[in-house]
C-alpha positions in Angstrom: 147.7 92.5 82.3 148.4 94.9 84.9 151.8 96.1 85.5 152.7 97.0 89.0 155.1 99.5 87.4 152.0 101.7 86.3 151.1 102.3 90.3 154.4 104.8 90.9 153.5 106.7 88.5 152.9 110.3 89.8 149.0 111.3 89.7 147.4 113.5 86.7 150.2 111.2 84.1 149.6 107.9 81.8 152.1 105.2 80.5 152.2 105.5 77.0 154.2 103.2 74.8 156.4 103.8 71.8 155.7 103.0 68.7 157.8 100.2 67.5 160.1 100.8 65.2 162.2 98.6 62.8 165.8 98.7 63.6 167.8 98.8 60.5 170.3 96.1 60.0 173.9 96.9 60.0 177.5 96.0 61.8 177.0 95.0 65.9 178.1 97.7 67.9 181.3 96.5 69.7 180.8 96.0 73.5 176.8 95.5 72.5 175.2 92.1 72.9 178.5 90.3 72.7 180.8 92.0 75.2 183.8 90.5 76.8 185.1 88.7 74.1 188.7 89.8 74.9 188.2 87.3 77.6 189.4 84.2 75.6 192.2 86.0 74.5 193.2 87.4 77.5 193.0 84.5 79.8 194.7 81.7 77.1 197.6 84.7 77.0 197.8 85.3 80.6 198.3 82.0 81.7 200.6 81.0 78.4 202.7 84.0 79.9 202.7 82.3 83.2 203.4 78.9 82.7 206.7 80.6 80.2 208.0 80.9 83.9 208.8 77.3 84.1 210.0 77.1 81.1 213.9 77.2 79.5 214.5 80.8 79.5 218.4 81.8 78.1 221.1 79.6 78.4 223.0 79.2 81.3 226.9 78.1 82.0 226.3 74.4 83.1 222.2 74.2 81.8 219.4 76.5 80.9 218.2 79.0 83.2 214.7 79.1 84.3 212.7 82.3 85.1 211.9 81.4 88.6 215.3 81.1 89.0 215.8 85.0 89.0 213.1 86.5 91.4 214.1 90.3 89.9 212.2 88.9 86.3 209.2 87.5 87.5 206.8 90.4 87.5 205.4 89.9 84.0 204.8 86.2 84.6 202.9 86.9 87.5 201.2 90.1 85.7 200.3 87.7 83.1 198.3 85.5 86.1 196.6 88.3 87.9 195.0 89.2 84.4 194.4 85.8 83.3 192.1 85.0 86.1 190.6 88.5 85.8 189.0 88.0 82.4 188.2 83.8 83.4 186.7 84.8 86.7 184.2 87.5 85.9 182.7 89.3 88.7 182.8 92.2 91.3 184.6 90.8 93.5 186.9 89.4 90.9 187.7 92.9 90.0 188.7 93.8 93.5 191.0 91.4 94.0 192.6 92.1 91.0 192.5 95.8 91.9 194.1 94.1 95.4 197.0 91.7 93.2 197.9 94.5 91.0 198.9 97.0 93.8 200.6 94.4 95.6 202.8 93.3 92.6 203.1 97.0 91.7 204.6 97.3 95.5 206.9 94.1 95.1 208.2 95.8 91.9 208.8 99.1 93.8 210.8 97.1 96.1 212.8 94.4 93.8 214.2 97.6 92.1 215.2 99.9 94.6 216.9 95.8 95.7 218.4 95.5 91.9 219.2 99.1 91.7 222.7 98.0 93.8 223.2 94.8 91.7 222.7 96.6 88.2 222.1 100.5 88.3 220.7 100.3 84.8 217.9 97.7 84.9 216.9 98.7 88.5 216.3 102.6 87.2 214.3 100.9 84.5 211.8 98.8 86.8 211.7 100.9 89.6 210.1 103.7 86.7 208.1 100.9 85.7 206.8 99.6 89.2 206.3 103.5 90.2 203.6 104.0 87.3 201.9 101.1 87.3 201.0 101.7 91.2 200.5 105.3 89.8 197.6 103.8 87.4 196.1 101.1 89.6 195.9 103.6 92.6 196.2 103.1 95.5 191.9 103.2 96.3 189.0 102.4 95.1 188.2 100.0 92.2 187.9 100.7 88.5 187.9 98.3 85.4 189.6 101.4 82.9 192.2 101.1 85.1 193.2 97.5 85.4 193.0 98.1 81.8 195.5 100.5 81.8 197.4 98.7 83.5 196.8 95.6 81.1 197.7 97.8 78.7 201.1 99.2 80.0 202.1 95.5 81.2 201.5 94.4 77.4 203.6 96.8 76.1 206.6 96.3 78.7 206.4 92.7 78.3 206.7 92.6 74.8 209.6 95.2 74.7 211.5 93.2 77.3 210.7 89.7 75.8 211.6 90.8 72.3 215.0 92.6 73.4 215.9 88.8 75.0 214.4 87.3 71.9 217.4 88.5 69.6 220.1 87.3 71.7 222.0 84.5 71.0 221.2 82.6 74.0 217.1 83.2 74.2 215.3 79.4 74.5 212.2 78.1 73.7 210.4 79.7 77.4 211.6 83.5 75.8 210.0 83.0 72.9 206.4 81.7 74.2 206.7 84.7 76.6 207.4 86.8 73.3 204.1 85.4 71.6 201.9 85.2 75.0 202.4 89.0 75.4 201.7 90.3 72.0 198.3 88.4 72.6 198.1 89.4 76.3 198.0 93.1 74.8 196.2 92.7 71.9 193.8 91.1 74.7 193.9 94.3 76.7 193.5 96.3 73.6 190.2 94.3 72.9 189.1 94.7 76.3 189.6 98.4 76.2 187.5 98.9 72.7 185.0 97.1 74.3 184.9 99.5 77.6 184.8 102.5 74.8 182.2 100.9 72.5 180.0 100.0 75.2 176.1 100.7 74.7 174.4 102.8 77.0 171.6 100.9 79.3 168.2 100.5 77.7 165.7 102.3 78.7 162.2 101.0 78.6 159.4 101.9 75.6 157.2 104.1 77.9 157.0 107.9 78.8 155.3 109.4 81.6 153.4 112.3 79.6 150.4 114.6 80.9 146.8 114.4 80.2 145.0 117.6 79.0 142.9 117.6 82.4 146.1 117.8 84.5 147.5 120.5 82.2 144.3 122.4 82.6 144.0 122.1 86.4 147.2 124.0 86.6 
């Protein structure tokens, strides 16, 4: 069969096809053949980490206190959305809007601290650190999956700090815990995704090299 390929090659060279060779067996290459698998992970964590919003938080004086009750403590839960629907909704574009959602929240956290800074000097300092290097990894340009994964990473690791600091109090409820649990697996998620990015196999090329014939060699 004639391959169409064979016309661009340049004149005075010749297709010539590698010699197959038997592959030995061993472990898959993460990343290779079966990347993304974080995905599962990710998503069922982001979106358990979201839906902890509505649920019973810490007890309150009269009944328990919801997590959209307090707009200052929402950014994880909606962290935990933006990178749920990341690793569901796989595609270009789906990366940047997410690159879009993250600098926007990052923004919203800038601004709740400086905000919560007046109301409690401690915890504001704290976020608006927080909020400042997030937007500092997600940039403010361009779009780049190591860096949502960064920022995957870093959100992982603040949510399951704060969550487990609430955890141990006396008044945490069920919605604190599940928020405990969905972050551990939304950064063991993130940690998946980014052995994945590092693992990842180069493109294959295709079994043919474009090699000069003795004639062409000679004319020169």
């Amino acid at each position: 069969m004639h391959d169409s390929g064979l016309d661009e090659l340049a004149p005075g060279t010749c297709a010539v096809d590698l010699p197959t060779m038997q592959r030995r067996r061993g472990p898959p290459v993460p990343g290779a053949g079966s990347a993304r698998r974080h995905r599962r992970l990710t998503g069922l964590s982001g979106l358990l980490l979201f839906a902890c919003m509505f649920l019973p938080a810490v007890k309150g004086c009269h009944q328990p206190v919801m997590a959209y009750e307090v707009p200052p403590f929402l950014p994880p839960y909606l962290y935990g959305l933006v990178f749920a629907l990341t690793a569901i909704v796989w595609s270009r574009r789906g990366l940047a809007l997410a690159m879009l959602a993250l600098r926007v929240l990052g923004s919203l956290v800038v601004v709740a601290s400086v905000v919560l800074v007046v109301i409690a000097p401690p915890i504001g300092v704290i976020e608006l650190m927080i909020g400042a290097l997030l937007l500092v990894t997600v940039g403010m340009f361009g779009t780049s999956e190591p860096r949502i994964v960064a920022s995957g990473v870093m959100v992982g690791v603040v949510s399951v700090v704060w969550f487990g600091c609430w955890a141990v109090t006396p008044d945490a409820l069920i919605g604190v815990y599940l928020a405990l649990v969905s972050s551990v697996g939304l950064l063991a998620g993130c940690l998946a995704w980014l052995r994945e990015l590092v693992h990842r196999s180069p493109v294959d090329m295709p079994l043919a090299v474009a090699a000069y014939d003795g004639a062409a060699r000679r004319r020169r």
